[in-house]
N, C-alpha and C positions, 0 to 999 in steps of 0.2 A: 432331164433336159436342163437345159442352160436358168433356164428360172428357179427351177429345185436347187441348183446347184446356188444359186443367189441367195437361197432364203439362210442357206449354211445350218442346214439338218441332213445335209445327204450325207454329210463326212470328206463329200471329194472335194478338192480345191482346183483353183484355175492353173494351169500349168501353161508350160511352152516347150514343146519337143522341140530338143536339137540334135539335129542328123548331122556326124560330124566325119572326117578321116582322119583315127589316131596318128595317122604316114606324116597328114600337116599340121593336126593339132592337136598335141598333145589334151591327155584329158587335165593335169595337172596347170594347163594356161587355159581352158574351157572351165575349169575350177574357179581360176583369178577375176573368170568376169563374172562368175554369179556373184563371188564375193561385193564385187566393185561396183555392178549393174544395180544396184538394190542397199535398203538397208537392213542387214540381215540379225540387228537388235532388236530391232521393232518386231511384237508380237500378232499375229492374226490382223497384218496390215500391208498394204502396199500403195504407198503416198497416200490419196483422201480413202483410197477404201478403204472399208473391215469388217472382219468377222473372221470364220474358221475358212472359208472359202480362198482367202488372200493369206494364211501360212504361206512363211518360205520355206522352201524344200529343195534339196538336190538330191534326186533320185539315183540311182546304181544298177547296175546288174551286175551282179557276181563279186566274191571275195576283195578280189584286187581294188575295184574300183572303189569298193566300201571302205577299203583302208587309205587311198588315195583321199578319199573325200575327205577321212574325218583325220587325217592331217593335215593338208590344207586348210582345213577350218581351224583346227589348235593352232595354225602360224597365223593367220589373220587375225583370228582372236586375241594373242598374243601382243600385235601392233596395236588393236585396239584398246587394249587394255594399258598399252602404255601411254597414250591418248586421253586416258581419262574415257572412253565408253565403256556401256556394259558387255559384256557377254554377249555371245552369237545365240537367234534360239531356234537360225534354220534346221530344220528336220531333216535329219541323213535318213534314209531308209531305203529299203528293196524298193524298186519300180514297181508299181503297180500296176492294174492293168489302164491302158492310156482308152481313152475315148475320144474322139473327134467334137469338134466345137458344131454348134449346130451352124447352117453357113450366114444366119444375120449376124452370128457374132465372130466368124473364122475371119483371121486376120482383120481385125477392125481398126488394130494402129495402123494398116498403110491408108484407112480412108479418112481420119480424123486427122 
């Protein structure tokens, strides 16, 4: 439940599924906004939270998309690095399996 997940001992973090059509958007520009939407140097954080819960992550399914991501991520890294930031330390990895939010907390940015 949403509280275990809070206390950051379950292992799982907060996500946000996006349901996309590769036809209009490519995954490689679906790629540019995780990059851009977030700061993906900051560790087990997302603006005032933290813990393991608030890791960045861009998830994948399948071969292709694992290699799309973590290119993507070496080209932005790259910019940032010539910027003077650190390193990216979002987590590329397999999807896991997804869980639904419980409904006090689904979608709670359109009510704040």
């Amino acid at each position: 439940n949403y509280r275990e997940v809070c206390s950051g001992k379950t292992g799982h973090n907060e996500v946000v599924m996006v349901v996309y059509d590769p036809k209009k958007l490519p995954y490689a520009k679906l790629l540019d906004v995780i990059w851009a939407a977030h700061d993906p140097t900051t560790l087990k954080r997302h603006g005032n939270d933290r813990g393991t819960q608030y890791r960045s992550g861009a998830y994948y399914y399948g071969e292709e998309l694992k290699k799309a991501a973590e290119a993507s991520k070496a080209r932005f890294e790259a910019v940032l690095k010539t910027k003077g930031y650190k390193g990216i330390v979002t987590e590329i990895v397999d999807a896991p399996e997804y869980y639904f939010a419980e409904h006090f907390i689904s979608n709670i940015w359109r009510r704040t």
